[in-house]
N, C-alpha and C positions, 0 to 999 in steps of 0.2 A: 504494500500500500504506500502509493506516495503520501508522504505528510509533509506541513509546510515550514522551511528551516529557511526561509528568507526573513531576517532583522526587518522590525518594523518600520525602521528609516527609508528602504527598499520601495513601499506601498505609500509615498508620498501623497499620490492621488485620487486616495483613497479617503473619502470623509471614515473617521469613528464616531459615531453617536449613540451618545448615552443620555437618555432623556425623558421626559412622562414615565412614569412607572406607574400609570393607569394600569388598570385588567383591561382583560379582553372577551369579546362575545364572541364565540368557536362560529354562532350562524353566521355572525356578519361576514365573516371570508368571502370571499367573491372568487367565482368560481376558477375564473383567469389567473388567479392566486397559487390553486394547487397544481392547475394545467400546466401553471410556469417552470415550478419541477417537478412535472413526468417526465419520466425518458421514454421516447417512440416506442408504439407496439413494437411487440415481434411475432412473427405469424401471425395466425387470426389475432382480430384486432382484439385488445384488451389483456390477452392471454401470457402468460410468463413461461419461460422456458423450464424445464419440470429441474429440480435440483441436481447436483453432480456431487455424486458423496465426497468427492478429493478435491472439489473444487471449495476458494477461500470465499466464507460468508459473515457476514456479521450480524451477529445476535444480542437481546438484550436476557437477561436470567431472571423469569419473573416469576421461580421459585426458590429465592434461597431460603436457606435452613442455618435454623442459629446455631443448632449441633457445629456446623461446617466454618470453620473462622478461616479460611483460605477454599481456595480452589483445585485444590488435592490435599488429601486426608482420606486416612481411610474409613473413618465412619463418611464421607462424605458419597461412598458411590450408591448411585441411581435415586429416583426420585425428585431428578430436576427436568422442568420444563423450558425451555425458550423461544424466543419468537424472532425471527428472520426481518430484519425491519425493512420497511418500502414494499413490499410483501403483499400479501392477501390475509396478514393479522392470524394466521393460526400456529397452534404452539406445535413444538414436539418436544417428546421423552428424549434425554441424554442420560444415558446408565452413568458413564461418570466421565472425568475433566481429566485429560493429561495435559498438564504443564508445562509452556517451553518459557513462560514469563519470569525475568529475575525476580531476587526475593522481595526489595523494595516494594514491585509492584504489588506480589501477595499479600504483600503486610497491607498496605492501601486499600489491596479490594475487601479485604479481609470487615464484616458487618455492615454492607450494604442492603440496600432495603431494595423492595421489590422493582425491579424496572429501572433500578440504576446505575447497576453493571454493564457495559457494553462490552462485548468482545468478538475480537476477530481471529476466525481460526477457521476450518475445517470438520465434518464431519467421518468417524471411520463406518466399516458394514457394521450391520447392526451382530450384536454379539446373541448368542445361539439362546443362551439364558434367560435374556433379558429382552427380548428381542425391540431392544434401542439400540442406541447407538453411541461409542463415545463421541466426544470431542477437543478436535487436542484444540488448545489455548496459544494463539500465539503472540496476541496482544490485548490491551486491556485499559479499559475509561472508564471512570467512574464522577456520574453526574451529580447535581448539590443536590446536596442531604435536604428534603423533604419540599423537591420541586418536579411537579409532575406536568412532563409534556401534553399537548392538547391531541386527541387523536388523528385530528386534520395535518398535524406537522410532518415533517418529511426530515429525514436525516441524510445530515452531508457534511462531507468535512470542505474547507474552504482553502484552495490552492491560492498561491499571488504568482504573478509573473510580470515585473516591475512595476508598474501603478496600475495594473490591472487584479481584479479579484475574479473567480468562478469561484459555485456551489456545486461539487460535484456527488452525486446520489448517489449513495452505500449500497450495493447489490443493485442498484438498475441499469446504472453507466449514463453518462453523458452528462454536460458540465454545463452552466447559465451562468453567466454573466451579469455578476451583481456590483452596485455600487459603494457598500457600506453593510457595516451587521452590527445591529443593536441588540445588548444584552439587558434593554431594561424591563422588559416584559417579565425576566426569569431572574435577577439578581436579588436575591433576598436583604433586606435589612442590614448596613454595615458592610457588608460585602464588597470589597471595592470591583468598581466597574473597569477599572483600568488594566487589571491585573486580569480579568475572567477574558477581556478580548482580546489582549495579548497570548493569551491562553490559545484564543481562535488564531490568529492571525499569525502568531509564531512558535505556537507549542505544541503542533500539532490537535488539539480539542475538536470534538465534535460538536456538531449544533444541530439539536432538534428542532426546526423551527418553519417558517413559511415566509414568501417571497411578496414585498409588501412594496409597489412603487420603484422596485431596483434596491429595496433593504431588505437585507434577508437578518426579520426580526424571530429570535432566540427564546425559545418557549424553555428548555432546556439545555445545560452544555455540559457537557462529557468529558471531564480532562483526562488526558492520556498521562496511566501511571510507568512509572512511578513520575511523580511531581515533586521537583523540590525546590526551596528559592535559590537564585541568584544564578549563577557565580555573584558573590558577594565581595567588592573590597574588603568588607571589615574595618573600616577609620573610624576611629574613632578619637574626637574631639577631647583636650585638657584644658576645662577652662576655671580652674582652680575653684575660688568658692560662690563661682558664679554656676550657672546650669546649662550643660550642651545641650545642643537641641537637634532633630533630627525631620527628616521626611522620608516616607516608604515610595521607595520607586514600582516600575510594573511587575519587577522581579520578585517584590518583596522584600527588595533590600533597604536598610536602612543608609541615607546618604549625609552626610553634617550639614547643618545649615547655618552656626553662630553659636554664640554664646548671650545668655541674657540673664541678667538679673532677678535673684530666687524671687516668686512671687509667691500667695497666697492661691491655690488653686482647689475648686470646687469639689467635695468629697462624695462625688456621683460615678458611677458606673454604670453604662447601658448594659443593656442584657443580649445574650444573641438565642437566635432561633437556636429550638434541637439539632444536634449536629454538626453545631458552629462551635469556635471557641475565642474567646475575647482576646485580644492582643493589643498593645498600647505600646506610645515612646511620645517623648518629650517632646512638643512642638515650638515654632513660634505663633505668635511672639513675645506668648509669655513664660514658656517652658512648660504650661498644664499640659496632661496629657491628652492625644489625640489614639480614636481607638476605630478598630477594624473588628469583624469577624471574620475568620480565617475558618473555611471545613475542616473539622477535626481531623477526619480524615489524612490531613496531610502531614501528621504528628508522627503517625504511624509508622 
């Protein structure tokens, strides 16, 4: 699978917008909306080509088990379901998962909730026993903790090719040409927006989402694990019995931005959604803290 490793400076012509964080009405969609990414019949019209057990697909796991804290374990075989996305929406048995994902990743997918695993892999013949099938694993996203895609959405990962963007469909093929992707439809509470498109735009991330005007706005997004910040400098500021102060860049890095004067700062803490986790650093410009909710997940 190509994913996208062009630096966001590359995608100059590219608007980001993050903005209204209004809901949405699934009827309103218009219908030119989802026609926009279909990819062309093949044979009879409508119809999909019937699956290839060796051929690479990608699924989401919309039954894990809490027994199962990773994706191979051995109480974990059989009794999981998944669904093929862009698809015709039906599930199938997988007896069990073999693993080609490093460990980082496992720890990451490791207590995700229904529908928020994606992964991309392969199925084998079905086993005599069981009569499933395994499937081996060979890569692996895992979307924000308690943000459920709309059924109308379409999944696709987002290619750059200089200040050009396409959306290109996960198991259907063929790429649209979009001008921008908003994550504020699906960005929970604290969450920074700047870090989840970066996410799309250079860390490979998938987005569930629909084609709105030439924005293809993000009902869901899937980071590709393992995730972790930076490359990070690491500077940090001495500014004796005054207070450094800092700003989180898209990486999640902490970067210096001065020294200021200890103030008195407000003894409040936001909360984050389930499955978030608070994080904070000293801003300007008064040194209080400025705070984020980060997926727990990425602790992992």
């Amino acid at each position: 699978m190509a994913t996208t490793t062009s630096k966001l400076r590359v995608i100059a012509g590219a608007a980001i917008i993050v903005a209204g964080c209004a809901g949405r009405d699934d009827q309103e969609v218009a219908a030119t909306t989802n026609a926009a990414l279909e990819a062309a019949p093949t044979g009879v019209e409508g119809a999909l080509p019937p699956p290839i057990e060796s051929a690479e697909v990608y699924v989401t796991l919309e039954s894990p088990r809490e027994d199962c804290p990773a994706l191979v374990s051995a109480p974990c075989s059989g009794g999981y379901l998944v669904r093929e996305v862009n698809r015709d929406g039906r599930l199938r048995t997988v007896s069990r998962f073999v693993s080609e994902l490093e460990r980082g990743a496992l720890e990451q997918a490791g207590g995700a909730g229904k529908g928020e695993l994606l992964l991309r892999g392969h199925f084998g013949p079905a086993e005599r026993r069981t009569s499933a099938a395994p499937f081996t694993v060979l890569e692996a996203w895992r979307g924000l903790p308690g943000v459920e895609p709309s059924p109308l959405d379409r999944f696709v990962a987002v290619d750059s090719d200089g200040d050009r963007l396409e959306a290109r469909l996960l198991n259907r093929g063929g790429e649209h040409r979009i001008g921008s992707v908003s994550v504020s439809d699906c960005a929970p509470r604290l969450v920074d927006p700047t870090w989840l498109t970066a996410r799309v735009l250079g860390h490979g991330a998938i987005v569930a989402g629909r084609l709105d005007d030439g924005i293809l706005q993000a009902g869901q997004v899937f980071i590709r694990l393992p995730d972790y910040p930076g490359p990070c400098p690491g500077l940090r500021m001495l500014c004796g019995d005054r207070t450094a102060t800092y700003e989180r860049d898209a990486n999640h890095c902490l970067e210096p931005t001065g020294c200021v004067e200890r103030h008195f700062c407000p003894l409040f803490l936001p909360g984050c959604d389930p499955g978030y986790r608070l994080v904070s650093w000293a801003s300007q410009p008064d040194g209080c803290a400025a705070f984020a909710c980060d997926p727990a997940f990425l602790t992992q």
